[in-house]
N, C-alpha and C positions, 0 to 999 in steps of 0.2 A: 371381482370387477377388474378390467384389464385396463391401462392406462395408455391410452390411444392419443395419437396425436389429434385429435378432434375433439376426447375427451378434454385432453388438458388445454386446448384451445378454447374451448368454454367454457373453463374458469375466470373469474376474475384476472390473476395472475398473466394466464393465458392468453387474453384480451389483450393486457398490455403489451405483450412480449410478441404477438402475434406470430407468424412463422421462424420467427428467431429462436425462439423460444423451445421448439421443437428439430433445430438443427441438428442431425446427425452428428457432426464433427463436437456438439458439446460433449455425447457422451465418448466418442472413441476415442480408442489408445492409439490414433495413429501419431507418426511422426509430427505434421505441423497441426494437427491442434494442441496437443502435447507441448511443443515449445511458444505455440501463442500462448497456452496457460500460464507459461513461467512470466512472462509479462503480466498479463492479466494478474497474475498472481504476487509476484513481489514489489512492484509499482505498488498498491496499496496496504502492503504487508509493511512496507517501509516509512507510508504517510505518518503525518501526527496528529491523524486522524482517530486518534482511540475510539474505538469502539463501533466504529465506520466500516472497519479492515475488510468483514466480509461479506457485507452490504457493497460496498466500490468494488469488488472484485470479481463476485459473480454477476453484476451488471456490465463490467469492464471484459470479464467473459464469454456472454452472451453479443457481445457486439465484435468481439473480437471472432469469435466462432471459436474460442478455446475450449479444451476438455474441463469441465467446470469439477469434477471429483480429484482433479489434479491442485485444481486453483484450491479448493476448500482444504487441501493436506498442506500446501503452502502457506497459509494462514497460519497454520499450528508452528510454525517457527517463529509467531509473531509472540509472544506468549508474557505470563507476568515474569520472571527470570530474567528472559534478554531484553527487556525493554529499559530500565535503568541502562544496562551496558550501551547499547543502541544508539537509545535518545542522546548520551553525553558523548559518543561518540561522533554522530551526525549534527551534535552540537558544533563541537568542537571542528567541524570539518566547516561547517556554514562562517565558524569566525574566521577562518584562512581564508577563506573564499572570499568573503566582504574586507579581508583586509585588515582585521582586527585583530587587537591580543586577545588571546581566550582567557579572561582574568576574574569573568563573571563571582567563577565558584568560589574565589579567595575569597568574596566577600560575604559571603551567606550569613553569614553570624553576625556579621556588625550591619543587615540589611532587617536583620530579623529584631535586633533590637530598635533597630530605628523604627522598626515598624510596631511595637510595643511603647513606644516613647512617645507616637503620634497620636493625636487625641483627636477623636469623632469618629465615628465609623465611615462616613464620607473621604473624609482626608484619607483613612486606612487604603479605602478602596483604592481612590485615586492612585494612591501610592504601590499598593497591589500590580493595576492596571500596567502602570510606568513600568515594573520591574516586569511583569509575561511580557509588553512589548522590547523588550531588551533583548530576553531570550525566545520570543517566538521567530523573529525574522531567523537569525542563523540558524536556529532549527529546522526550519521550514527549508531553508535555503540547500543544508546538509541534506536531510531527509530527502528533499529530492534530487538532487545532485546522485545520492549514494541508491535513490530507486532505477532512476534511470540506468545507471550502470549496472547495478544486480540485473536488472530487465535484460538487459543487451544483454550480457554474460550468458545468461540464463539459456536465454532463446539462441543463442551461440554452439552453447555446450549442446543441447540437445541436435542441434544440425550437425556437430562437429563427433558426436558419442554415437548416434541413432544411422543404422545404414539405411541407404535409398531402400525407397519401397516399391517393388514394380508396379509400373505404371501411373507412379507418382508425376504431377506437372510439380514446376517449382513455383517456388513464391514472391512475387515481385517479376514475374516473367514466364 
């Protein structure tokens, strides 16, 4: 069985995506789909969206008309290893930004007793809640401060590494 753009249009999948879905430029290795992928691709590589990563990127590729086997390699730098490293450092980027000390982490140990000291599991919660909303805004905030800029970079470096193609139109013109 040969997989036709007609076939894969009448799948499910295919339905939704309609001719998008079937865009040439998802699968080639040219020049700008190649650098929309790096967007496509590290924009949600970089969210604090666990487990989302390659869900939002091959949708964020399909729209963008990126090479979508480029976007799914760019994922893989998202990984369990550099994610601690990452997350505290787009932490720590979101507390400059807001204008904050970054002072959260001195506290861990005397937040973790207080939270062992609190009695119901209601009260726990609550208190749970209070301490992610502390650290999710500058997270969120780094996180994407630090996507957007990988993005640009990205899609930079490839126009700036990759020679013209002939017969290539440019982008934005």
């Amino acid at each position: 069985m040969r997989l036709s753009p007609e076939h894969i249009q009448a799948g499910r999948l295919g339905k939704w995506l309609g001719k998008h879905g079937v865009n040439p430029d998802l699968w080639s290795f040219r020049r700008g789909p190649v650098a929309r992928a790096m967007v496509a691709g590290l924009l949600p590589a970089t969210s604090p969206f666990l487990g989302l990563h390659h869900i939002l990127a091959v949708v964020l590729a399909v729209l963008l008309r990126a090479n979508v086997p480029t976007v799914v390699v760019l994922q893989a730098a998202n990984n369990p290893l550099t994610i601690p490293i990452y997350y505290t450092m787009a932490y720590q980027v979101g507390e400059v930004l807001l204008g904050r000390p970054a002072k959260y982490e001195t506290h861990i140990a005397e937040k973790i007793k207080q939270l062992d000291q609190t009695e119901g599991i209601q009260a726990k919660l609550r208190m749970l809640a209070g301490e992610l909303a502390m650290v999710a805004v500058p997270l969120v905030v780094g996180c994407t401060v630090i996507g957007v800029v990988a993005s640009v970079a990205g899609y930079g470096l490839i126009y700036a590494i990759w020679p013209d193609e002939p017969g290539e139109k440019r982008e934005g013109g």
